[in-house]
NUZAMI-369740 format. One record per residue: residue number from 1; residue in three letters; chain; x, y, z of N, C-alpha, C, O in turn. Coordinates in pm, 1 decimal, always signed. Example, Ala and Ser with C-alpha at 12.3 -4.5 7.8 and 13.67 -1.06 7.14 Angstrom:
NUZAMI-369740
   nr  rest  kette       nc1       nc2       nc3      cac1      cac2      cac3       cc1       cc2       cc3       oc1       oc2       oc3
    1   ala      A   +1319.0    -569.0    +780.0   +1230.0    -450.0    +780.0   +1320.0    -330.0    +780.0   +1423.6    -331.9    +846.5
    2   ser      A   +1285.0    -225.0    +708.0   +1367.0    -106.0    +714.0   +1290.0      +3.0    +787.0   +1340.9    +113.8    +803.9
//
This chain:
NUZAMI-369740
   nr  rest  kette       nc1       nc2       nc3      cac1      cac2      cac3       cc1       cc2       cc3       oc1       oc2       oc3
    1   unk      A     +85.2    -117.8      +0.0      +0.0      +0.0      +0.0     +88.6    +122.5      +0.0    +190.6    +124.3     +68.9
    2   unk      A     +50.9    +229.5     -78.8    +142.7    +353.9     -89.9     +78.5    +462.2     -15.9     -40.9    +477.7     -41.1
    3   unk      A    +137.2    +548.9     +79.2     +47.8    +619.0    +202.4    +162.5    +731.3    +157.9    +277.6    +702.6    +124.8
    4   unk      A    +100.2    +879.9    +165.1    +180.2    +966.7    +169.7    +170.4   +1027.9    +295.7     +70.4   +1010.0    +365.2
    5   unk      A    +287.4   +1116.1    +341.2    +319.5   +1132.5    +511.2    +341.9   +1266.7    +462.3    +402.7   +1319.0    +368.8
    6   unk      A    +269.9   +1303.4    +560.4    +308.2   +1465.1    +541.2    +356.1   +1541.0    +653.1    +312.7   +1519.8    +766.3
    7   unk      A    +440.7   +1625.7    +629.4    +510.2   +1684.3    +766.0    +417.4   +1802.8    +755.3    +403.5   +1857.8    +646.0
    8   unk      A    +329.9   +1860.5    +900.7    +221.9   +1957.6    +911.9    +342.4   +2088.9    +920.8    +454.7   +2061.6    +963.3
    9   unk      A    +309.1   +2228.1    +878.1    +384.7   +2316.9    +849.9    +369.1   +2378.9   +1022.9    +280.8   +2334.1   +1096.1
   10   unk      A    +450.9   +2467.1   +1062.2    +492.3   +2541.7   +1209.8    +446.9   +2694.8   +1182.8    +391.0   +2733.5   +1080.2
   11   unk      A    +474.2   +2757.9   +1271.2    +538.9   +2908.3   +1256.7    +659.1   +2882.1   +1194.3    +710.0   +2930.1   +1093.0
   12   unk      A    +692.8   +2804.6   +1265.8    +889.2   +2828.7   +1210.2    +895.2   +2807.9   +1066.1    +930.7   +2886.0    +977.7
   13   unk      A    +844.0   +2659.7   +1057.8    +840.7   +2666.5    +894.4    +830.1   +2767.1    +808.4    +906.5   +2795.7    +716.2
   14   unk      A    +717.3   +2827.7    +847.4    +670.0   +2969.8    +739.9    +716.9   +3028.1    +736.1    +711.0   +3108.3    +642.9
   15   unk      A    +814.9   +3039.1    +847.4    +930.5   +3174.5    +870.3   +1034.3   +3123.7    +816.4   +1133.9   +3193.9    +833.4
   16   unk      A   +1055.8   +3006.6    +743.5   +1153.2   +2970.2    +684.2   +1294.8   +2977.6    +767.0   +1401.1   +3020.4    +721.9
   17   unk      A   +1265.5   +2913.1    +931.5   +1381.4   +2847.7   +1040.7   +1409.1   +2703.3    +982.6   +1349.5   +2595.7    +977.6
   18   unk      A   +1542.8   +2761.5    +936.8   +1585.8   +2640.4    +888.4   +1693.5   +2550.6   +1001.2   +1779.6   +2596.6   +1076.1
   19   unk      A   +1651.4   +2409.8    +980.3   +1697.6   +2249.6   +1076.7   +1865.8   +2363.3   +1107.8   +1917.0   +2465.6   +1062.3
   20   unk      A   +1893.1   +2257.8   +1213.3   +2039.4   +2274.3   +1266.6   +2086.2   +2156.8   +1139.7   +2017.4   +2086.5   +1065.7
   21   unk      A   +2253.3   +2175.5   +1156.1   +2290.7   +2051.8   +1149.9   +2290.4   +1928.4   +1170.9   +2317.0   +1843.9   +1085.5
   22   unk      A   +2245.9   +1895.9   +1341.6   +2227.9   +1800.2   +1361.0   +2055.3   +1721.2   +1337.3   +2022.3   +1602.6   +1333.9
   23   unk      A   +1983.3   +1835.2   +1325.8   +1875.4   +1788.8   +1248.5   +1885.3   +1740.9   +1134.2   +1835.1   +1633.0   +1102.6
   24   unk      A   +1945.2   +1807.8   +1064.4   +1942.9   +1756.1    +921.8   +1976.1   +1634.6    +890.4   +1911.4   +1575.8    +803.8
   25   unk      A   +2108.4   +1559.4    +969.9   +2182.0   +1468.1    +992.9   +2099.2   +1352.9   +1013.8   +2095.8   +1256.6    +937.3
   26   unk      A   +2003.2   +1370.5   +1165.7   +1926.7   +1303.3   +1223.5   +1818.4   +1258.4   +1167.7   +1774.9   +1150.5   +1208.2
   27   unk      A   +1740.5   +1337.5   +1049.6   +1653.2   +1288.1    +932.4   +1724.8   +1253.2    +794.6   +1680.8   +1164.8    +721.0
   28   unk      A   +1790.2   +1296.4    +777.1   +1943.8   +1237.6    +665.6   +1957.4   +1061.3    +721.6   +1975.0    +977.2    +633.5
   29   unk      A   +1947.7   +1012.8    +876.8   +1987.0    +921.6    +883.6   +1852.8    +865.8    +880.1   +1852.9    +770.5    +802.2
   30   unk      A   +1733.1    +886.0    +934.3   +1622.3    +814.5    +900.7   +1588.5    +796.6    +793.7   +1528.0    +689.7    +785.1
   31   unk      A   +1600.9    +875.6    +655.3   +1575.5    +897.6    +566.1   +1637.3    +754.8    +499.7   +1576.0    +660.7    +449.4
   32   unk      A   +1774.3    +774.0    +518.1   +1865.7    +606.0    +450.6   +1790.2    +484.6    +555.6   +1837.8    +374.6    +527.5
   33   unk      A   +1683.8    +475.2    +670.5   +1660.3    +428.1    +712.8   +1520.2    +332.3    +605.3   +1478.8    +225.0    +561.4
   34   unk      A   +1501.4    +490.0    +616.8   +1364.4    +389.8    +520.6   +1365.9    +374.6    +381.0   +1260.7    +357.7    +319.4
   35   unk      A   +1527.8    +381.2    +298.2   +1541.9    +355.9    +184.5   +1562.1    +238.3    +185.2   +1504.1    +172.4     +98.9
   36   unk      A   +1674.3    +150.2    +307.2   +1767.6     +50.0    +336.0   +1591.0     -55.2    +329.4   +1586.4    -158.8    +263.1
   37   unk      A   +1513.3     -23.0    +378.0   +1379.5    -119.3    +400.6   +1301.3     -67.8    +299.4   +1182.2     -90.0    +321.1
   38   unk      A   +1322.8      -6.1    +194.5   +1249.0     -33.3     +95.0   +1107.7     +52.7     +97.8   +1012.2     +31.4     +23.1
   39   unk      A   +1113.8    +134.3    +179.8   +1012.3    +204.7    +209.0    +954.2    +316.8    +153.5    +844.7    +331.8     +99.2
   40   unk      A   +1072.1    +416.1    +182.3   +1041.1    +559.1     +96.1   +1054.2    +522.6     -56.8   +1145.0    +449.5     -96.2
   41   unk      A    +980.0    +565.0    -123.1    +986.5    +636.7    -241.1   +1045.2    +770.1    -319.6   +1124.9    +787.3    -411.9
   42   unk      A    +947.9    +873.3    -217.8   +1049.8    +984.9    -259.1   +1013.3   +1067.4    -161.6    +916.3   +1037.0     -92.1
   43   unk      A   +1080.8   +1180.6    -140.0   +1091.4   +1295.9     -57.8   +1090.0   +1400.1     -37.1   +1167.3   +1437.0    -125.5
   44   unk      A   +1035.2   +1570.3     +61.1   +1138.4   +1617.3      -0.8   +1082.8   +1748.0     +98.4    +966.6   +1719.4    +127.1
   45   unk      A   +1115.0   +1861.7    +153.2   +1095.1   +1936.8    +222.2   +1033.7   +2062.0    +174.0   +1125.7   +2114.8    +111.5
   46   unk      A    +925.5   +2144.1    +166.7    +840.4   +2287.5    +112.2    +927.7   +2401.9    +179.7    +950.2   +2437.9    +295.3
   47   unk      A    +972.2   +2448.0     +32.8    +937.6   +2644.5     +97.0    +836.3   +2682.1    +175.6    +732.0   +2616.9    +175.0
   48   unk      A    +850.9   +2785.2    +249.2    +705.2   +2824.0    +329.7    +598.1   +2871.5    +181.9    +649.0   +2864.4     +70.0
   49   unk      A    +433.4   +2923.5    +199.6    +350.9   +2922.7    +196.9    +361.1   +3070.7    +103.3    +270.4   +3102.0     +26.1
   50   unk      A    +481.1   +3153.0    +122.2    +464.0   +3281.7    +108.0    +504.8   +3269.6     -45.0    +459.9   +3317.6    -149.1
   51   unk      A    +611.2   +3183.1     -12.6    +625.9   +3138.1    -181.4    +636.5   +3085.0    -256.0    +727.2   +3044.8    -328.9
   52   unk      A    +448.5   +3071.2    -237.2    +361.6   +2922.9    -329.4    +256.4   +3043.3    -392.9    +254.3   +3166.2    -385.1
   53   unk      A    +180.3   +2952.2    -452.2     +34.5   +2999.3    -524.4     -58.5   +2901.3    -524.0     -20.3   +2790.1    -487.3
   54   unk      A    -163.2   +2914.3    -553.5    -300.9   +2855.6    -514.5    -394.8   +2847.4    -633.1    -433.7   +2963.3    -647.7
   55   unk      A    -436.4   +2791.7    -700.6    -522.7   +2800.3    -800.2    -606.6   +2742.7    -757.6    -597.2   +2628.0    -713.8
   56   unk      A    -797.5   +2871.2    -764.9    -913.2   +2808.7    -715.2    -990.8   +2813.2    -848.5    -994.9   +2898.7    -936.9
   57   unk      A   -1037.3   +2720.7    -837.5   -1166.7   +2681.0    -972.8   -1289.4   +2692.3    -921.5   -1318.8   +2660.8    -806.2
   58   unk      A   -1384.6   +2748.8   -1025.5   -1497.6   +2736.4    -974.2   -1569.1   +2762.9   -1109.1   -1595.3   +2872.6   -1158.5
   59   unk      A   -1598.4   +2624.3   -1164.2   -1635.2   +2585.9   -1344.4   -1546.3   +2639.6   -1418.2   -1444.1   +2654.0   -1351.1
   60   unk      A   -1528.3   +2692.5   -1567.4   -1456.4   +2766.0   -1644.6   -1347.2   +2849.6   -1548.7   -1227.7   +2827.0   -1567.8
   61   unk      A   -1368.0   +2899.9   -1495.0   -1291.3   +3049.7   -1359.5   -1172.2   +2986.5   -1303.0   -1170.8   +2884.2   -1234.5
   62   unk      A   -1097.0   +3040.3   -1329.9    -910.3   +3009.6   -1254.1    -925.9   +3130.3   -1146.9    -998.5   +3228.2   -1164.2
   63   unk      A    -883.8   +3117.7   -1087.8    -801.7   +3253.4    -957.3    -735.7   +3214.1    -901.6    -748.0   +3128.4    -814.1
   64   unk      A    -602.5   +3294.5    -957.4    -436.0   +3275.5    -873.4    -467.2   +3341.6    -726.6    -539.4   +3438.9    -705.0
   65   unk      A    -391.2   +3260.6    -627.9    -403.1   +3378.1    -478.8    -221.3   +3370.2    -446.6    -154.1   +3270.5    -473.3
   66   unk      A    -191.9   +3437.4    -414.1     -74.9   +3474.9    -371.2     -58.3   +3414.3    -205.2    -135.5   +3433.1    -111.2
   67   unk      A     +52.4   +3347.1    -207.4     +88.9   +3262.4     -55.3    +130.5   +3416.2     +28.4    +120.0   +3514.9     -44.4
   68   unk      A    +168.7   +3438.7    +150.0    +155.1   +3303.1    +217.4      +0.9   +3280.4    +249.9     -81.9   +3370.1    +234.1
   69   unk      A     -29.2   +3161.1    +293.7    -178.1   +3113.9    +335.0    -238.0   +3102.0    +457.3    -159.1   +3033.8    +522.7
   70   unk      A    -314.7   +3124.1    +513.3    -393.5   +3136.3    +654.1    -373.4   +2981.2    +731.6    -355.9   +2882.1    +660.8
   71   unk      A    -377.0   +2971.4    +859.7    -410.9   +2803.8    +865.9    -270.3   +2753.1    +883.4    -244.2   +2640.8    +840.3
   72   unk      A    -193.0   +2812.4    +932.4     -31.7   +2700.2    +919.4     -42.7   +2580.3    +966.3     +24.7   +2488.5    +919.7
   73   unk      A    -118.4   +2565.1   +1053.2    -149.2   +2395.5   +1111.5    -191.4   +2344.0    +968.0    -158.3   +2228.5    +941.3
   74   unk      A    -263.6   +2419.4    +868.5    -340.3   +2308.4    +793.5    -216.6   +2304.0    +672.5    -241.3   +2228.3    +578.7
   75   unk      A    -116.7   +2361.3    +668.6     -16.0   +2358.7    +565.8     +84.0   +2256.8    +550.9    +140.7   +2204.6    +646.9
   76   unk      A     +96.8   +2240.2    +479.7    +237.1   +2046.6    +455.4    +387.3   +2159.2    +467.9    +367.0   +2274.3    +429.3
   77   unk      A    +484.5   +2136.6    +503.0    +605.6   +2201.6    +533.0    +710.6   +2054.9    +423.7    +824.5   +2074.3    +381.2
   78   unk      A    +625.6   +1914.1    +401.8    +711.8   +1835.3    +334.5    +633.3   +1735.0    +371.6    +544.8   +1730.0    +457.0
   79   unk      A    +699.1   +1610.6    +256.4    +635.3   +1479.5    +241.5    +707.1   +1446.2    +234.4    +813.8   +1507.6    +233.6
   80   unk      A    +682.8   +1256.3    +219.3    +727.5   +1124.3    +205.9    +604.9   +1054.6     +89.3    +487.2   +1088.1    +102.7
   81   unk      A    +643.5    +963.4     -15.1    +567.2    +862.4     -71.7    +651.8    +732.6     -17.0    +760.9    +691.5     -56.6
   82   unk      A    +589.9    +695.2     +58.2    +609.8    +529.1    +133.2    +575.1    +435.4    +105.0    +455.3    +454.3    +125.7
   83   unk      A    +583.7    +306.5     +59.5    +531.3    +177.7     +38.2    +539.1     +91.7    +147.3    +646.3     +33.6    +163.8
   84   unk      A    +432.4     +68.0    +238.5    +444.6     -51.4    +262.5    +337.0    -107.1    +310.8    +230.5     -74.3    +258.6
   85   unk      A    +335.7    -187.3    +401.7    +249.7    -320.2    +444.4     +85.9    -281.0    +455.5     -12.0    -331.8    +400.8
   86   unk      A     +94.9    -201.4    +522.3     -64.7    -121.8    +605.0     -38.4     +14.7    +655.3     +62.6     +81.0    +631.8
   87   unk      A    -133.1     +47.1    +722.1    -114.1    +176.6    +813.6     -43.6    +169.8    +907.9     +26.2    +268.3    +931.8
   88   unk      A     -34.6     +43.3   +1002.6     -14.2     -28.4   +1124.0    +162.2     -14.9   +1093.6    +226.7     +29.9   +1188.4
   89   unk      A    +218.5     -41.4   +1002.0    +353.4     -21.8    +953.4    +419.5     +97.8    +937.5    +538.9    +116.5    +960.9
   90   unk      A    +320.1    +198.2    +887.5    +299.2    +331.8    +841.4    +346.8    +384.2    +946.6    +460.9    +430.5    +948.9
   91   unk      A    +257.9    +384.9   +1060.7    +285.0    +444.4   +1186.4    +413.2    +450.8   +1283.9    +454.1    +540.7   +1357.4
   92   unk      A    +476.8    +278.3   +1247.3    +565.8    +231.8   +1312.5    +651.6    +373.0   +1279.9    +687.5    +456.8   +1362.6
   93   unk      A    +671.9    +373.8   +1146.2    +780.7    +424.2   +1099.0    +807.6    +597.6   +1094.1    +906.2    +661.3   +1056.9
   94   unk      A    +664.9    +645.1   +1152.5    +644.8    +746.5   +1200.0    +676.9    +795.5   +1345.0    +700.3    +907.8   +1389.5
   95   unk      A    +670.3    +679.7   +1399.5    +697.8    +721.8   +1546.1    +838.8    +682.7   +1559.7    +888.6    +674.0   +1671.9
   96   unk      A    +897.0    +661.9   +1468.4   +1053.4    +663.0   +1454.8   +1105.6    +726.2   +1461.2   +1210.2    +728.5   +1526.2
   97   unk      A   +1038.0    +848.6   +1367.3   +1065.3    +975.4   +1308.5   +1145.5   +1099.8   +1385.2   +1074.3   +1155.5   +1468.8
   98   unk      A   +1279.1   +1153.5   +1372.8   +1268.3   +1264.1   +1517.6   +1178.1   +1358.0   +1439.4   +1114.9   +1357.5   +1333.8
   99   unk      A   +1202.0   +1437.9   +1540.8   +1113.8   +1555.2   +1566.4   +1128.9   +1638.9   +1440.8   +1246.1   +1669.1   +1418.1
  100   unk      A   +1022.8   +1692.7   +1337.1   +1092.5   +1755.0   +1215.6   +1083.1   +1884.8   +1260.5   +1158.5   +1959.8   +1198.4
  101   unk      A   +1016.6   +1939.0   +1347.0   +1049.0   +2086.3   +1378.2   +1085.2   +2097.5   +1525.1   +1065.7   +2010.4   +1609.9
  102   unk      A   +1160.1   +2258.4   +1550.3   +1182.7   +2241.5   +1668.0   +1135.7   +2234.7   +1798.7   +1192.8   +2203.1   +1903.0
  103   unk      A    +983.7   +2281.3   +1767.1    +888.6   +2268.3   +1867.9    +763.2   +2163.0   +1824.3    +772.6   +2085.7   +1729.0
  104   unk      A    +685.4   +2170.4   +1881.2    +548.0   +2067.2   +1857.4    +528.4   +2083.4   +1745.0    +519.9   +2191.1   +1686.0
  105   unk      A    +514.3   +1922.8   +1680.8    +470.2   +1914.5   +1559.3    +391.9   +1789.2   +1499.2    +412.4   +1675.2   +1540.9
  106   unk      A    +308.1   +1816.4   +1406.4    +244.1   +1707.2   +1344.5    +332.1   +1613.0   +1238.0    +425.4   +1651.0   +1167.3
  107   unk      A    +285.5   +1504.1   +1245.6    +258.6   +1430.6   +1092.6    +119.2   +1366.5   +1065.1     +46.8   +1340.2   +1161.1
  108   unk      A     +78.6   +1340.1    +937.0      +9.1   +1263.4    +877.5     -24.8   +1217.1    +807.1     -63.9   +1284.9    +712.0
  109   unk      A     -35.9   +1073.3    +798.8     -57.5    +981.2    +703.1    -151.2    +979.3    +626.3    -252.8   +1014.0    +686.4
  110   unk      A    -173.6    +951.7    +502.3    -282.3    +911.6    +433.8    -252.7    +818.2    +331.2    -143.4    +824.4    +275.0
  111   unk      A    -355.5    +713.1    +292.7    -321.0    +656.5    +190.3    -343.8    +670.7     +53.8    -427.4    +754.0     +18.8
  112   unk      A    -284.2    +604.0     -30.9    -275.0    +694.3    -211.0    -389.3    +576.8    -254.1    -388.0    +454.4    -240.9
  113   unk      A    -491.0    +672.3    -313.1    -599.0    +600.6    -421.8    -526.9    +475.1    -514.6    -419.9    +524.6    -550.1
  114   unk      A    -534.6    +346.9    -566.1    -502.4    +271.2    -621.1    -638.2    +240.6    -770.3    -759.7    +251.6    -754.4
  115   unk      A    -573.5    +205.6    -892.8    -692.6    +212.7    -984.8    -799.6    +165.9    -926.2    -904.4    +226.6    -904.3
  116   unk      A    -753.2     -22.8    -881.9    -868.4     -52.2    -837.2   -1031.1     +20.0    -749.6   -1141.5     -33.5    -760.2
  117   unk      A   -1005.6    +135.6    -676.5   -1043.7    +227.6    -590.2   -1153.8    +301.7    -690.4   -1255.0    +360.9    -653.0
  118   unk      A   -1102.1    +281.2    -845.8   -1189.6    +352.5    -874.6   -1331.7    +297.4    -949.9   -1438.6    +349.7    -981.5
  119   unk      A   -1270.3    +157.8    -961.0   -1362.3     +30.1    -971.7   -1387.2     +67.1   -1163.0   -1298.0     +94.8   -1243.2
  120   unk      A   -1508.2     +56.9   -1185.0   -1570.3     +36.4   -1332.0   -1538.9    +162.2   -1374.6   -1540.9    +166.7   -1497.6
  121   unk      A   -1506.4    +282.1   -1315.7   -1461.4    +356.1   -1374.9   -1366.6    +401.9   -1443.7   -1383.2    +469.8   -1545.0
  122   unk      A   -1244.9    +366.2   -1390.9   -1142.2    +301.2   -1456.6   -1093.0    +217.6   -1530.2   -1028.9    +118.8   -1494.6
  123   unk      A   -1131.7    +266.3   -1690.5   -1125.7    +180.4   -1776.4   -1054.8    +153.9   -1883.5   -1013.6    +266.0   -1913.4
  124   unk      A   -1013.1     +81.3   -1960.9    -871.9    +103.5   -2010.5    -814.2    +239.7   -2121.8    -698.8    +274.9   -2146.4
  125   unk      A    -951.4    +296.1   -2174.7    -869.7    +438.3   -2182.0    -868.8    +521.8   -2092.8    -797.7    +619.3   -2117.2
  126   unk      A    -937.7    +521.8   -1966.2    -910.9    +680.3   -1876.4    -769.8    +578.0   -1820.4    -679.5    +653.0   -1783.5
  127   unk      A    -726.4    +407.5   -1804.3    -606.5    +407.0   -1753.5    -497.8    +462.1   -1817.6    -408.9    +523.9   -1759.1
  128   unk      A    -505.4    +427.0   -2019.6    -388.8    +475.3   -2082.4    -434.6    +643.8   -2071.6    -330.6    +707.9   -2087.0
  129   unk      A    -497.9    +694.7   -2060.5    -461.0    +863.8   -2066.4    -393.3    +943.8   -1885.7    -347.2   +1056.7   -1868.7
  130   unk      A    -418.0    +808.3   -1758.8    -346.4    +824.5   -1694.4    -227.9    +790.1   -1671.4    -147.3    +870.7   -1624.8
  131   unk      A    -193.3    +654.4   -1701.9     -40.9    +638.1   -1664.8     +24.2    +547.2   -1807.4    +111.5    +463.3   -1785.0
  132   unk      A     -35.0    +575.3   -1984.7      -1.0    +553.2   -2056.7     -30.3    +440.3   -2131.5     -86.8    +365.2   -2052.0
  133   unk      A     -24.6    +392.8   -2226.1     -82.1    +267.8   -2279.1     +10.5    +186.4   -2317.9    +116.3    +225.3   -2367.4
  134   unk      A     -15.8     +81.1   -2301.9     +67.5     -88.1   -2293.8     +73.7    -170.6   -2165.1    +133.6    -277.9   -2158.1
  135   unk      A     -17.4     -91.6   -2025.0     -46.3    -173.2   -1929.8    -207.3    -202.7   -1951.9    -290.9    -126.3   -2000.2
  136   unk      A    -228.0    -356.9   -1894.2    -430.2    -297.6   -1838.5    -459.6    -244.5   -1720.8    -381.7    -234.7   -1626.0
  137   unk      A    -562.5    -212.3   -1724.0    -614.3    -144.2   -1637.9    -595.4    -209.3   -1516.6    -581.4    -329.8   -1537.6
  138   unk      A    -587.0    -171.8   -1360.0    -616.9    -284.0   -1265.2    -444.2    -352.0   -1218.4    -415.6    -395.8   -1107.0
  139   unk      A    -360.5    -344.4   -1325.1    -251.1    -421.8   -1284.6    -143.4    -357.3   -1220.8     -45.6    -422.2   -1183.9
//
């Protein structure tokens, strides 16, 4: 199962307080932790919020908004794409985790939609116009 982990954004984050050394080190070494087990996929840490953008739809209608964004609890500061067993595994490897900011902080898991998920809807052309043609659907 593929679960993406998200590191919840801080003050600090937004303020763009960047890790010590030995932070960096200390997730540098977890990081080869969960390559060595086959785990991570990929990685990778966010600029703050101030300099991102936002595109809202609403039918035909685009509107750019300019970061930074309200809500820092509700903001990702960085991810993980993880493979493995269940959630129950997921977690393990979360509570492994040090601390990614320097004060209180979140993570959270979620898991990644799989075709199957999308059942009869997913059919072998919406699969080749998603991930290309010469697989079937489902596999």
């Amino acid at each position: 199962m593929r679960v993406m982990v998200f590191v919840k954004a801080t003050v600090d984050s937004e303020n763009a307080v960047m890790p010590t050394s030995q932070e960096l080190e200390a997730m540098g070494e977890y990081n080869q932790e969960l390559i060595k087990a086959g785990i991570m996929l990929a990685g990778e840490g966010l600029k703050p919020s101030a300099q991102g953008k936002r595109i809202a739809f609403d039918g035909p209608r685009r509107s750019v908004i300019d970061g930074p964004f309200a809500e820092t609890k509700e903001l990702v500061a960085g991810y993980w794409l993880w493979e493995v067993r269940d959630m129950d595994e997921a977690v393990e490897w979360v509570k492994r985790c040090p601390n990614p900011m320097p004060g209180p902080s979140e993570i959270e898991i979620r898991p990644v939609y799989t075709e199957a998920d999308f059942g009869e809807a997913m059919t072998q052309r919406a699969h080749d116009l998603h991930y290309g043609e010469g697989e079937k659907a489902g596999s």
